[in-house]
C-alpha positions as CSV (number, residue, x, y, z in Angstrom):
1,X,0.0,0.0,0.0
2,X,1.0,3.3,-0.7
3,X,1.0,7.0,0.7
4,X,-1.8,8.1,-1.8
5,X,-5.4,10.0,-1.1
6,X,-8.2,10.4,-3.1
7,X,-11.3,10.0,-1.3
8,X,-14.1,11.4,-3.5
9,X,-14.3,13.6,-6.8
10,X,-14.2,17.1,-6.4
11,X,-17.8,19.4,-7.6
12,X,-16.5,20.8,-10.6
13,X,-16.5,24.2,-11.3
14,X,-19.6,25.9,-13.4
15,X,-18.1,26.3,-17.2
16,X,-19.0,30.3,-16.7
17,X,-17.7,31.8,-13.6
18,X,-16.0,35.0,-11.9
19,X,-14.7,35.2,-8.4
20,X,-16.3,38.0,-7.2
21,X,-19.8,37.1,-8.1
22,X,-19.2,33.6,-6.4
23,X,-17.8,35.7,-3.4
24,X,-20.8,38.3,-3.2
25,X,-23.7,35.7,-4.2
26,X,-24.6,34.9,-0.3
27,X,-24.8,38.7,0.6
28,X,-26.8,39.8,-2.2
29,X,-29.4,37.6,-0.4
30,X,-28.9,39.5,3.1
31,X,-27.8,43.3,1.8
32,X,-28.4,44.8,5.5
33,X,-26.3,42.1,7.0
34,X,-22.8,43.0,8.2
35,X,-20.3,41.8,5.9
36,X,-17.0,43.1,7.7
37,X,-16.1,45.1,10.7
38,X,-12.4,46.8,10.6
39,X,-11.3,47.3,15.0
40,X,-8.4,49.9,15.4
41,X,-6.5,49.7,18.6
42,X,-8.8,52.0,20.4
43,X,-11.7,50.0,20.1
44,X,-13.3,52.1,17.3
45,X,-14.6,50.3,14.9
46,X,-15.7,50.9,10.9
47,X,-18.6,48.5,9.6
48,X,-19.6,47.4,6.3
49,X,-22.9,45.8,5.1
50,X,-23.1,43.7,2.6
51,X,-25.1,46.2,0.3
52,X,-22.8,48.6,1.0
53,X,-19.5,46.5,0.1
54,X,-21.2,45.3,-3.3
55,X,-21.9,48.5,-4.2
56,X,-18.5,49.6,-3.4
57,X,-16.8,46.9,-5.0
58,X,-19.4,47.2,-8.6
59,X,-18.9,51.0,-8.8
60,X,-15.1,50.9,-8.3
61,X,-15.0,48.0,-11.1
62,X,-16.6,50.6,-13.3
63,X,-14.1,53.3,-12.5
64,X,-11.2,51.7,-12.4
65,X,-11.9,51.1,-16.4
66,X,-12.9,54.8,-16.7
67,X,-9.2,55.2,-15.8
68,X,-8.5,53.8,-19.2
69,X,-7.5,50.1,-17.3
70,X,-8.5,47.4,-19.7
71,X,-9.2,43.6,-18.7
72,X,-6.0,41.6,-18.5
73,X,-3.9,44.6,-17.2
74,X,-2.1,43.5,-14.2
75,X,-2.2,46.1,-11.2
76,X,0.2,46.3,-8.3
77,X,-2.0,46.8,-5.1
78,X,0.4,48.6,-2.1
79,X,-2.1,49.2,0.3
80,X,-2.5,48.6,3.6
81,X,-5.5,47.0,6.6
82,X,-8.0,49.5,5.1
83,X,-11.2,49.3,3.1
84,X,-9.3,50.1,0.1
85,X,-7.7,46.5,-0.4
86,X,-10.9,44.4,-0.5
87,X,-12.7,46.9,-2.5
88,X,-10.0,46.8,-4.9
89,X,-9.2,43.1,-5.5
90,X,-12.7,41.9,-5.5
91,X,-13.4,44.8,-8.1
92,X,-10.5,44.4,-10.3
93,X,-11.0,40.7,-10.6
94,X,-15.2,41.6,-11.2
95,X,-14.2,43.4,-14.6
96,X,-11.5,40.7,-15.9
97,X,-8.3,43.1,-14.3
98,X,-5.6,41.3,-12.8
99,X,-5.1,42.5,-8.7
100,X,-1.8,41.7,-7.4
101,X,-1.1,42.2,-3.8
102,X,1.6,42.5,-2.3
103,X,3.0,42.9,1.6
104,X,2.9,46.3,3.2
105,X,6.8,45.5,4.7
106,X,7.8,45.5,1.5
107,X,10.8,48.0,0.8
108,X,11.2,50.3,-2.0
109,X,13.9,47.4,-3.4
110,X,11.4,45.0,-3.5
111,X,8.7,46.8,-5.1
112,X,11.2,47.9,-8.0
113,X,11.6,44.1,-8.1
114,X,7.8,43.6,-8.3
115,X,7.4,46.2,-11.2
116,X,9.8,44.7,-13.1
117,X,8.4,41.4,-13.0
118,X,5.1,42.3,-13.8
119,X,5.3,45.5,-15.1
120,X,2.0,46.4,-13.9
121,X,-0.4,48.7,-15.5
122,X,-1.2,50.7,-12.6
123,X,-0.1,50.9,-9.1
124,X,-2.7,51.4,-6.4
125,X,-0.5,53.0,-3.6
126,X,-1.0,54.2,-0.1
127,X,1.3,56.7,0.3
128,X,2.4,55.1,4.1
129,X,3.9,52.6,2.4
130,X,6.9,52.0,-0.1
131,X,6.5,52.8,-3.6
132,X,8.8,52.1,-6.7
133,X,11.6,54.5,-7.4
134,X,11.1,54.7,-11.1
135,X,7.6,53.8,-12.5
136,X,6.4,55.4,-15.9
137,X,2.7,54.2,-15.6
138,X,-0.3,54.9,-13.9
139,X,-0.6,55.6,-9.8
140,X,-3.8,55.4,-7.8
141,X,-3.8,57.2,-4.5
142,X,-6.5,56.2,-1.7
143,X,-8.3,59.5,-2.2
144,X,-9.3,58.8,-6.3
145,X,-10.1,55.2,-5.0
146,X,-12.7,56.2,-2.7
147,X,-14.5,58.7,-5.2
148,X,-14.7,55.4,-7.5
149,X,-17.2,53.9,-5.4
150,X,-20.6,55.3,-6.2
151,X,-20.3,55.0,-10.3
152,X,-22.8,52.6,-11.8
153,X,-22.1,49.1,-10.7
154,X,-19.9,47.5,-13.4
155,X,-20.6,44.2,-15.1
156,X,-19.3,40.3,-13.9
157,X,-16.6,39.3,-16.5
158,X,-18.2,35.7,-16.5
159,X,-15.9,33.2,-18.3
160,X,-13.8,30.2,-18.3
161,X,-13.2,29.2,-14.8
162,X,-9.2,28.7,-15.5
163,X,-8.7,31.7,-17.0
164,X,-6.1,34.0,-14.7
165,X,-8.3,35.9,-11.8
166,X,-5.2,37.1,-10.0
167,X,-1.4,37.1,-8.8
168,X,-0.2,36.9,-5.4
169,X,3.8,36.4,-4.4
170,X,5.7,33.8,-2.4
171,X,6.7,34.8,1.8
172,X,10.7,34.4,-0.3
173,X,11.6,32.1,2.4
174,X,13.5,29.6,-0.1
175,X,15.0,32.8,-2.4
176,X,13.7,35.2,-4.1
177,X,9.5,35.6,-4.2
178,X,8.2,34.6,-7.0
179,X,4.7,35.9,-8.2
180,X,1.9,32.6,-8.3
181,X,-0.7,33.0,-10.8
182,X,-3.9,31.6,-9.8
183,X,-7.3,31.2,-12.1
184,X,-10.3,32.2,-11.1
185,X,-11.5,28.7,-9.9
186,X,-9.2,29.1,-6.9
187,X,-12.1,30.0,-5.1
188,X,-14.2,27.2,-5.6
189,X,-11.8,24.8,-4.2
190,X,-12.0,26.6,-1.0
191,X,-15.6,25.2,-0.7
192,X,-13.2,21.7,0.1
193,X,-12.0,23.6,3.5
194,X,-15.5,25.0,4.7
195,X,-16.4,21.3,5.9
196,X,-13.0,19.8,6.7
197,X,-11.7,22.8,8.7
198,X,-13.7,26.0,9.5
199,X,-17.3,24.4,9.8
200,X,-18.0,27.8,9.1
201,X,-21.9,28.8,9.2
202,X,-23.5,31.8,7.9
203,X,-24.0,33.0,11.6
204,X,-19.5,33.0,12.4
205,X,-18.2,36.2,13.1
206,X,-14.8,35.4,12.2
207,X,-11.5,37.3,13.3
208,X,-8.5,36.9,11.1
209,X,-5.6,38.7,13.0
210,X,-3.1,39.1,10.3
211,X,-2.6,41.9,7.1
212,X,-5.0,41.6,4.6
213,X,-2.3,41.4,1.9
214,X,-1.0,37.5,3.0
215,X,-3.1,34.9,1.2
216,X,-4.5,33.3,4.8
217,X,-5.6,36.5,5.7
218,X,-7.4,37.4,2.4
219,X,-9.1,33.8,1.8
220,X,-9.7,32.7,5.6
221,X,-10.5,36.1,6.8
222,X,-12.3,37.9,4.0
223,X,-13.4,35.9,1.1
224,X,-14.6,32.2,2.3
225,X,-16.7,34.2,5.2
226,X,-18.6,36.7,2.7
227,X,-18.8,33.8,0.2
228,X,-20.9,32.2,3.0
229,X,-23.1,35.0,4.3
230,X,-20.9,35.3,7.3
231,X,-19.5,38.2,8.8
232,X,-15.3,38.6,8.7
233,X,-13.7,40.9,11.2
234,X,-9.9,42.2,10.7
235,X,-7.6,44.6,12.9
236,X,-7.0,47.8,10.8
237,X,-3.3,47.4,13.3
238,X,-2.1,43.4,13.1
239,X,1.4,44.4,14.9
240,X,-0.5,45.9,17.5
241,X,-2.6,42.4,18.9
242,X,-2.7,43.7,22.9
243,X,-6.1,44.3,22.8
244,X,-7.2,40.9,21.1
245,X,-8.7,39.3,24.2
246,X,-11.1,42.6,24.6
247,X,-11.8,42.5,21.2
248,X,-12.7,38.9,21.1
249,X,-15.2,39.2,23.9
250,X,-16.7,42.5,22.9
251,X,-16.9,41.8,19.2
252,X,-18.5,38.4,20.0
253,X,-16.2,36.3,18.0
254,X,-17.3,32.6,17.0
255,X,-14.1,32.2,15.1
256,X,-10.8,32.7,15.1
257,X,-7.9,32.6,12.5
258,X,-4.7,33.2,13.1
259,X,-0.5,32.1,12.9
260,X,1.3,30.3,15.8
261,X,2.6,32.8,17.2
262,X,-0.2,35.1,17.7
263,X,-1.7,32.3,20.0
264,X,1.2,32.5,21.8
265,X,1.2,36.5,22.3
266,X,-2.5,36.4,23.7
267,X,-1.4,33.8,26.3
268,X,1.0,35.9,27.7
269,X,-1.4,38.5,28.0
270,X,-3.7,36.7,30.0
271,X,-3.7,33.1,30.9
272,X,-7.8,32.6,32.1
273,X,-9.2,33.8,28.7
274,X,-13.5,34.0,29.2
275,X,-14.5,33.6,25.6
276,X,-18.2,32.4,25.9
277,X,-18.9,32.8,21.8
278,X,-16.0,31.2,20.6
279,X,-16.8,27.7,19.1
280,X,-12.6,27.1,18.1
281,X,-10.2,28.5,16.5
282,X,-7.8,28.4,13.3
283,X,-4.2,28.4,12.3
284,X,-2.0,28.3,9.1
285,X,1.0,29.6,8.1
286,X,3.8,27.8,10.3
287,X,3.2,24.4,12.0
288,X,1.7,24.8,15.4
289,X,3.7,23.7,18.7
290,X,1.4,21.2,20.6
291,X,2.4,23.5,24.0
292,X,1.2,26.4,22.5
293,X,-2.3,24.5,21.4
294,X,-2.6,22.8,24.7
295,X,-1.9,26.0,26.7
296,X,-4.9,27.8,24.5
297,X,-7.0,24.8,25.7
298,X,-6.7,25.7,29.4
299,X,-6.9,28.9,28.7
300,X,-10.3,29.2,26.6
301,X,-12.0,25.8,26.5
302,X,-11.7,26.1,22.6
303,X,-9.1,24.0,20.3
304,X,-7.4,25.2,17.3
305,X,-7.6,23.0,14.5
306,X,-4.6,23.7,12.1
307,X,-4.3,23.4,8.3
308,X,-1.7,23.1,5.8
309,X,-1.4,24.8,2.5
310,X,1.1,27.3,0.5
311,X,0.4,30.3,-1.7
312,X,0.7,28.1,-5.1
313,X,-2.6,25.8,-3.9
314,X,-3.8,27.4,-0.3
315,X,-4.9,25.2,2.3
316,X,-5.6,21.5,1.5
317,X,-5.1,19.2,4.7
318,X,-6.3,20.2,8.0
319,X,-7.7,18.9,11.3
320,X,-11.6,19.5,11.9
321,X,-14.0,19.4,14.7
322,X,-15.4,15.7,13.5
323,X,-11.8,14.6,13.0
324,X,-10.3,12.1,15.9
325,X,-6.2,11.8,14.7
326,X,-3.2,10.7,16.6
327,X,-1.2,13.1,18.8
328,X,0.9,14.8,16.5
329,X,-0.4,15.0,13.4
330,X,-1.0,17.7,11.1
331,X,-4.4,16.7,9.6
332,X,-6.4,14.8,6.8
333,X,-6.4,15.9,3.1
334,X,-9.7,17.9,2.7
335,X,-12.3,15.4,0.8
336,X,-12.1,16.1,-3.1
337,X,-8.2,16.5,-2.8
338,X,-5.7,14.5,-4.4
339,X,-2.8,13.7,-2.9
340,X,0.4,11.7,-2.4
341,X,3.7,11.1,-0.5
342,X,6.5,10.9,-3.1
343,X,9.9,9.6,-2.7
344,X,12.7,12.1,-1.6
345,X,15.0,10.6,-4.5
346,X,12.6,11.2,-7.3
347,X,9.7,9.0,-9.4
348,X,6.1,9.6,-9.7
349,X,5.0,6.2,-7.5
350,X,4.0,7.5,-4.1
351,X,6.7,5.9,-1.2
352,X,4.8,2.9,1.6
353,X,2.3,4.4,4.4
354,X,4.6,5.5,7.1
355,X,8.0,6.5,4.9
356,X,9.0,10.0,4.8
357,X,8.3,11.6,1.8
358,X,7.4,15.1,-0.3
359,X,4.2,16.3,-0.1
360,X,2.8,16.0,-3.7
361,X,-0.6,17.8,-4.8
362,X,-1.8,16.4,-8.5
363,X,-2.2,19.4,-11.2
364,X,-6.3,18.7,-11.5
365,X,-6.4,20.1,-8.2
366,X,-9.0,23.0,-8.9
367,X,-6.9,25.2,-5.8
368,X,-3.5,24.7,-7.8
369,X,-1.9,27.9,-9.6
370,X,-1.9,28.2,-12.9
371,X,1.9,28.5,-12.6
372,X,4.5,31.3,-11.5
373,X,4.5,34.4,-13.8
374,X,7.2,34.9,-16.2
375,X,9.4,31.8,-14.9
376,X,8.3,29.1,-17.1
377,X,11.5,26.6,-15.9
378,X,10.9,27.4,-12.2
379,X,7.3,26.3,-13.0
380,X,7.8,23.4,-15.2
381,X,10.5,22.6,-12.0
382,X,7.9,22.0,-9.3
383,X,6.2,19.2,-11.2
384,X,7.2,15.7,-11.3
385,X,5.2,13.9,-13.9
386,X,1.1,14.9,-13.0
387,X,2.4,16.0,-9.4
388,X,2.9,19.2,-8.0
389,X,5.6,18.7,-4.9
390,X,5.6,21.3,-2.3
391,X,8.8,20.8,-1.1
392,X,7.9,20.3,2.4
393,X,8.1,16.7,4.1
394,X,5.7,14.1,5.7
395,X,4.0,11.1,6.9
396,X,0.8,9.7,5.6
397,X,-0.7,6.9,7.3
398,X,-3.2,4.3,5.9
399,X,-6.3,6.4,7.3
400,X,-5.4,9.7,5.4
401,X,-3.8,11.3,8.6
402,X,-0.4,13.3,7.5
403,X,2.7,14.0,10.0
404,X,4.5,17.5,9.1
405,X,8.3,17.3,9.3
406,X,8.8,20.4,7.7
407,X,10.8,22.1,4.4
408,X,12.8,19.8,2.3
409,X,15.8,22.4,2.3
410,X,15.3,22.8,5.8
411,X,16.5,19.2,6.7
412,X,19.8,18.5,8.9
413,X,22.3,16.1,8.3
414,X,23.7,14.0,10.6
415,X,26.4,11.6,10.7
416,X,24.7,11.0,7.4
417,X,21.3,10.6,9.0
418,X,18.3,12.5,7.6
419,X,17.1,14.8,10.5
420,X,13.8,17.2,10.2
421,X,14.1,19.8,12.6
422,X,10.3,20.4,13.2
423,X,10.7,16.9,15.0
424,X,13.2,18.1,17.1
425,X,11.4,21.1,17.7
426,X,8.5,19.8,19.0
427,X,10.2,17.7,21.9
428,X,12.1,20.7,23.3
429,X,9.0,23.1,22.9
430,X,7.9,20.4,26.3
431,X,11.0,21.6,28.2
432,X,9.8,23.4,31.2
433,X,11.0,27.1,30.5
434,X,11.3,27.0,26.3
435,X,9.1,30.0,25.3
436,X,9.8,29.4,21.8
437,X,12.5,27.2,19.9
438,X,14.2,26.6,16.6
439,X,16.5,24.1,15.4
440,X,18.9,24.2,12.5
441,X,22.4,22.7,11.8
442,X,25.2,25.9,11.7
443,X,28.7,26.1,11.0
444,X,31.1,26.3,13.9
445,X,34.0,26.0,12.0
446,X,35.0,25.5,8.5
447,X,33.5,22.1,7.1
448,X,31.8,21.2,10.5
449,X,28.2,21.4,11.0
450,X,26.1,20.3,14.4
451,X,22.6,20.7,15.1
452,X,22.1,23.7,17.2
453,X,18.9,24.6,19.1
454,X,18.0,28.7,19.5
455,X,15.5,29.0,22.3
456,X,13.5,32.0,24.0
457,X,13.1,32.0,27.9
458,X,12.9,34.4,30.4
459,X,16.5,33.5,31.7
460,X,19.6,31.0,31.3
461,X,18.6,27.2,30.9
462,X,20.7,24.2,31.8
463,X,22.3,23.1,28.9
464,X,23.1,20.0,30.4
465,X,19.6,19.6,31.6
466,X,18.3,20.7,28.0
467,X,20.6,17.9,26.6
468,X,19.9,15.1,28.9
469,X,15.7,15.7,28.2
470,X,16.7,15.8,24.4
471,X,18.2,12.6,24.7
472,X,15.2,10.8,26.8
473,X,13.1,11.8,24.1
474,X,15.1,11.6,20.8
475,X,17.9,9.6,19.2
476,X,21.6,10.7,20.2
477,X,21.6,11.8,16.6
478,X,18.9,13.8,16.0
479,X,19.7,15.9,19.6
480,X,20.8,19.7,19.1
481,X,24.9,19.4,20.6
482,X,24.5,23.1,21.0
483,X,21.8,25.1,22.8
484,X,21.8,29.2,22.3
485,X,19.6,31.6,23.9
486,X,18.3,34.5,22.1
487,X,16.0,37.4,23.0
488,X,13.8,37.0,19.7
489,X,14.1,34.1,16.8
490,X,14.0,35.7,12.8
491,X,10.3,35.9,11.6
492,X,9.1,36.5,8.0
493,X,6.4,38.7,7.6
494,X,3.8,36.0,7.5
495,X,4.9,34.5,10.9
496,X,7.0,31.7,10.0
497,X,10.5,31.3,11.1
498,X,13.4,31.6,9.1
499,X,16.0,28.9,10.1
500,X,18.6,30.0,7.4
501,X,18.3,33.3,8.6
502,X,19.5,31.9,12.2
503,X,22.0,29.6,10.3
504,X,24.0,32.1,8.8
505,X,24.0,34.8,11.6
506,X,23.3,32.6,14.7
507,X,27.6,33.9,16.4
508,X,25.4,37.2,16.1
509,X,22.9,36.9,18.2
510,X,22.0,38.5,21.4
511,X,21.2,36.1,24.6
């Protein structure tokens, strides 16, 4: 038997469709309903019906043409948590434009690097944030945006479900980003996580805590709720997240969505959390520690149920409420989803239940990109035969359930041994003390690599302690044979840490 899943055929797609009117169909049935409530960090907070966000949305469609746009320009969105970047995407893609978001921490280096990529059409720029240095084309400021929204509500560009609907780019962390095209149907595959995560009903008031501009934010926080009838909720601040317990109890919040370490962060703030609306909670983005789920546990009577996915095909296994899996594993494939566990060496025929292996998603899949834009090699590089590979390692067992053990490039050698430092991770995150820890092999001297371990905790630890509960739990090979403190570990913008960052400047670091 081997590590393959295909449980049941996917719905397909209609022949004639267009994101945003899939997106807006349930809210065109319940106009006064809320459709999105934007909480700054004093507790104010801007609301949005559903009558009024259409409206929005269908009049800026119209006038983003009347700026001479035409359908298949590409357009480089730099805005921020506002209004401005759902209004925008949803209307762009509406009228057969191409949106293509992009991080607010981006510096003025990378957006140069985004414009020359794409060479966009138009930019739609907030001016808080960087813009490119040189740019010959169009820019839209926030003020001409919000005048666009009262025109004459444009027409749906109905068509071929593959056809491109929009471009998002890569968190970089294995180089440099590359932007991932994705068709239109991308949102109809998402109906595959609504009951094999979220369970989310038309009643949730779901709170995604991140920037609207990452991919989990903008599906899990905006899109699959309004595509539902369900009311999203987003922080016009996600750095600031102090206030997130108030806000959860106030706002009545049924759902939650957020990375790792924002779990983490509340549960410092307080430790006896009374959230009497919250059903459970979601997370993405970075495997979550079992101490951090366990601690949310006590702390709120809810569980997290986590979900894996990346920006070329979203999120396609996850735990849910009716699932009952093994301590330690990740999740099940979402029903409709075809998967497989393929060999680390190469071939198309997935390796036995219970061998490590690459996570490998086949190209029917209706959530897969379309490929990455202008890098036909790079794309034609991620396939093997009909099977997209993620680069990212695991376990399937016969029942479907998958063990993470983290990025391909991330894996540690030694003494020729095969070591995946998400295993190793998720011991030492147990050690009484360990706020937070990352593993990675580093070079101590020319030639000679060990596996280290970089912790966070409030003071010193034991190292011989540290090493002796490594050792209990873990083979003598796969223990770190180095433990360093540090006040903070490196963090891409969408949460997930960096260990080559911490491999090459780990003699830097501050303990």
């Amino acid at each position: 038997m081997v590590s393959l899943y295909h449980s049941e055929q996917a719905t397909p797609c209609p022949d004639l469709f267009n994101l945003t009117a899939y997106v807006l169909n349930a809210g065109d049935k319940i106009p006064q309903k809320t459709a999105l409530e934007i909480i700054d960090t004093d507790g104010s907070v801007e609301t949005w019906t559903f009558q009024a966000l259409t409206q929005a949305i269908r009049g800026t469609a119209t006038g983003l043409l009347s700026l001479g746009l035409k359908p298949q320009d590409r357009i480089l969105m730099r805005l921020g948590n506002t209004i401005d970047f759902p209004i925008t995407f949803l209307a762009a893609i509406s009228v057969g434009l191409i949106p293509v978001p992009s991080p607010a921490q981006w510096t003025q280096k990378e957006v140069d690097h985004a414009v020359s990529l794409i060479s966009p059409a138009a930019i739609l720029l907030d001016h808080e944030l960087a813009g490119p240095s040189q740019y010959d084309g169009q820019i839209i400021g926030q003020a001409t945006l919000a005048t666009l929204r009262d025109m004459a509500p444009g027409d749906y560009d109905h068509g071929d479900p593959n056809r491109l609907a929009y471009i998002v780019f890569t968190s970089g962390t294995s180089g440099q980003p590359r932007a991932v095209m994705h068709a239109h149907r991308a949102i109809w595959a998402r109906r595959m996580m609504m009951k094999d995560w979220y369970h989310l009903k038309p009643s949730d008031r779901l709170l995604h805590a991140g920037g609207l501009n990452w991919t989990f934010t903008l599906g899990t926080g905006l899109l699959d709720p309004w595509s539902k009838g369900a009311t999203a909720l987003v922080l016009k601040n996600p750095n600031r997240i102090d206030g997130l317990p108030a806000i959860l109890r106030t706002r009545k919040v049924t759902l939650m969505a957020a990375v790792p370490g924002v779990y983490r962060k509340v549960l410092q703030f307080d430790q006896n959390l009374q959230l009497p609306n919250l059903r459970h909670c979601l997370s993405a983005g970075e495997k979550l520690p079992p101490l951090i789920a366990k601690n949310w546990h006590n702390a709120t009577n809810t569980f997290i149920y986590e979900a894996y996915g990346m920006s070329e095909c979203s999120t396609f296994i996850s735990n849910a409420p009716q699932l009952s899996l093994k301590q330690g594993a990740l999740g099940r494939p979402q029903r409709g989803r075809k998967l497989a566990i393929l060999p680390l060496d190469g071939g198309e025929h997935p390796v036995a239940y219970g061998a490590i292996g690459i996570i490998a998603v086949h190209r029917a899949d209706a959530g897969l990109m379309l490929g990455y834009f202008g890098a036909l090699q790079a794309t034609q590089a991620c396939f093997r035969g009909d099977w997209f590979l993620t680069g990212d390692l695991a376990i399937m067992e016969k029942d479907g359930a998958i063990t993470y053990r983290g990025r391909a490039d991330d894996m540690m050698n030694a003494g020729g041994f095969r070591v995946a430092p998400l295993e190793v991770e998720t011991v030492m995150q147990m050690y009484p003390g360990v706020v937070n820890i990352a593993v990675t092999s580093i070079e101590i001297k020319p030639n000679s690599f060990v596996i280290a371990g970089f912790y966070m905790a409030e003071a010193e630890l034991d190292g011989t302690a540290l090493d002796r509960f490594a050792k209990h739990h873990l083979a003598a090979y796969k223990c770190p044979k180095l433990y360093i403190r540090c006040n903070a570990l490196p963090m891409g913008a969408n949460g997930k840490i960096q260990r080559r960052t911490l491999a090459l400047n780990w003699n830097n670091l501050n303990g």
